[in-house]
N, C-alpha and C positions, 0 to 999 in steps of 0.2 A: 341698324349698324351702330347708330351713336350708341344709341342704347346698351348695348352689351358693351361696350369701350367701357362707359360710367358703371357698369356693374363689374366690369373684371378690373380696372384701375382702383375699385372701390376693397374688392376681394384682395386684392396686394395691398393697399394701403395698410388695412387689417392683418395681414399675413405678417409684413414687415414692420408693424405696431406691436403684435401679438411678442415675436422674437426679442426686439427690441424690449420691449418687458419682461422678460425674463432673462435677460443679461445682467449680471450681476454688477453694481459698481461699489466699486470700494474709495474709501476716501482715508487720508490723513490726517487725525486728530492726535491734537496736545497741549502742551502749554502755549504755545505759536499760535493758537487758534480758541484758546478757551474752550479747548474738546469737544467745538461743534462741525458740520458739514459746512462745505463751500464746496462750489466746481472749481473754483483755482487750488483748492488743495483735491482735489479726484487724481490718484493713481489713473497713468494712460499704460494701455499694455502694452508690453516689450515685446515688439513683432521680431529684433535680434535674437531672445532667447527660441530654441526649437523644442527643448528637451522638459520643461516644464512650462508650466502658467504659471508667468509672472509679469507685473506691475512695476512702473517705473514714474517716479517724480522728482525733481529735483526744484529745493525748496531752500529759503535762506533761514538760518535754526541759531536762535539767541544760546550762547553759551548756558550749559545746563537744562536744555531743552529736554523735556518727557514729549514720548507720542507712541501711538499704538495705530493697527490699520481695523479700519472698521466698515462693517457690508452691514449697509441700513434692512431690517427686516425685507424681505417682499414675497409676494406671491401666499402659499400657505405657512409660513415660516410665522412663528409667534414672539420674536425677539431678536434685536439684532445680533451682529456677531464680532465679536474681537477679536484681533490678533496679537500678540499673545491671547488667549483667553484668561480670564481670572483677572481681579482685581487687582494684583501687587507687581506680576510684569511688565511695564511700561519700559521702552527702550531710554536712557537714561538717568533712571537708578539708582542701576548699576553701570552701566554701559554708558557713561560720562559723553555729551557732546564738550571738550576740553577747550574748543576756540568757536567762537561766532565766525558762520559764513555760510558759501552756498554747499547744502548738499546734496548727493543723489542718493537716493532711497528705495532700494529694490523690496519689490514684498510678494511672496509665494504661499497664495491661500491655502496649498492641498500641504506645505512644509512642501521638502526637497532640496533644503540647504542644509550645509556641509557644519562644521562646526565652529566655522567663521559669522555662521547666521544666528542672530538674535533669537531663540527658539526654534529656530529652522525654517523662521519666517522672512524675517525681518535682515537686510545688508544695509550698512551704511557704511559712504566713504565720501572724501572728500571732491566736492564737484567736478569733473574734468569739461564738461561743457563750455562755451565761448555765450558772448550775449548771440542775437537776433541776428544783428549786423551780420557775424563773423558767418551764420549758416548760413545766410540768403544773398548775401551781398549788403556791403555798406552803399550802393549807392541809388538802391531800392527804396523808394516811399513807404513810409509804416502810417496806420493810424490808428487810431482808438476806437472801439466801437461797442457800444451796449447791445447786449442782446442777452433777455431774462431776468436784467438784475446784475446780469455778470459783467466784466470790463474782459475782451480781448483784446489782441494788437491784430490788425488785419492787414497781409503783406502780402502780393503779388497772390489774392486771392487766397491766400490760406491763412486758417486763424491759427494764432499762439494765444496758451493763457499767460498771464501776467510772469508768470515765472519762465517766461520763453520757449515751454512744450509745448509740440502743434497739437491742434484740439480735431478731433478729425470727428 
């Protein structure tokens, strides 16, 4: 009886390993970041949007900020991938960030924005979000916590990354 437990908890570990590897994750690079990967800049997906797949991060972006969305190769794929694709479309350019602050940054790999979108990928506006406090309550304990390398805020059990998105 033990026995089969350790082999079919062993067969779903795998199963839900296997999946989990092949989910695509996209990240946010730019000048903010020296156009490399971090988990505090990884697009979290927009469970609000129904009608496409898309990507939500909000991020605080120095006046004249360049950034593009990018899905690190994996699986048989031989190169990563850009959004815009090509060298010379980077969102701010052309598409000036005109004042330093927080923003939110929607991004839609398949395109399916309108002509308000940066290629059809890429939305930017300015942040309507509140700090931690305002979502969870201010009179809730927050703390810091490592795990990978990475810094979250750990609150009533649920992690935020540094820029206040629950990391789920």
């Amino acid at each position: 009886m033990k026995k089969s437990f350790v082999v079919l908890s062993m067969l779903l570990f795998v199963a839900l390993s296997a999946k989990a590897a092949d989910a695509a994750i996209y990240y946010l690079v730019g000048t903010m970041n020296d156009w490399t990967t971090s988990a505090s800049y990884q697009f979290v997906k927009n469970e609000a949007q129904t009608g496409f797949e898309e990507y939500k991060i909000t991020v605080d972006l120095a006046q004249n900020a360049e950034f593009k969305a990018l899905k690190l190769k994996q699986g048989e794929e031989t190169e990563d991938t850009w959004y815009p694709g090509g060298a010379a479309p980077n969102y701010g350019k052309d598409n000036k960030i005109t004042e330093a602050g927080k923003y939110d940054i929607y991004f839609r790999p398949d395109g399916g924005g309108d002509a308000a979108w940066y290629y059809g990928v890429l939305y930017v506006e300015k942040a309507t979000t509140t700090s931690i406090d305002a979502v969870v309550g201010a009179k809730t304990q927050s703390r810091k916590v490592m795990m990978n390398g990475t810094m979250y805020i750990l609150r009533d059990g649920v992690y935020y990354n540094t820029n206040g998105v629950e990391v789920k």
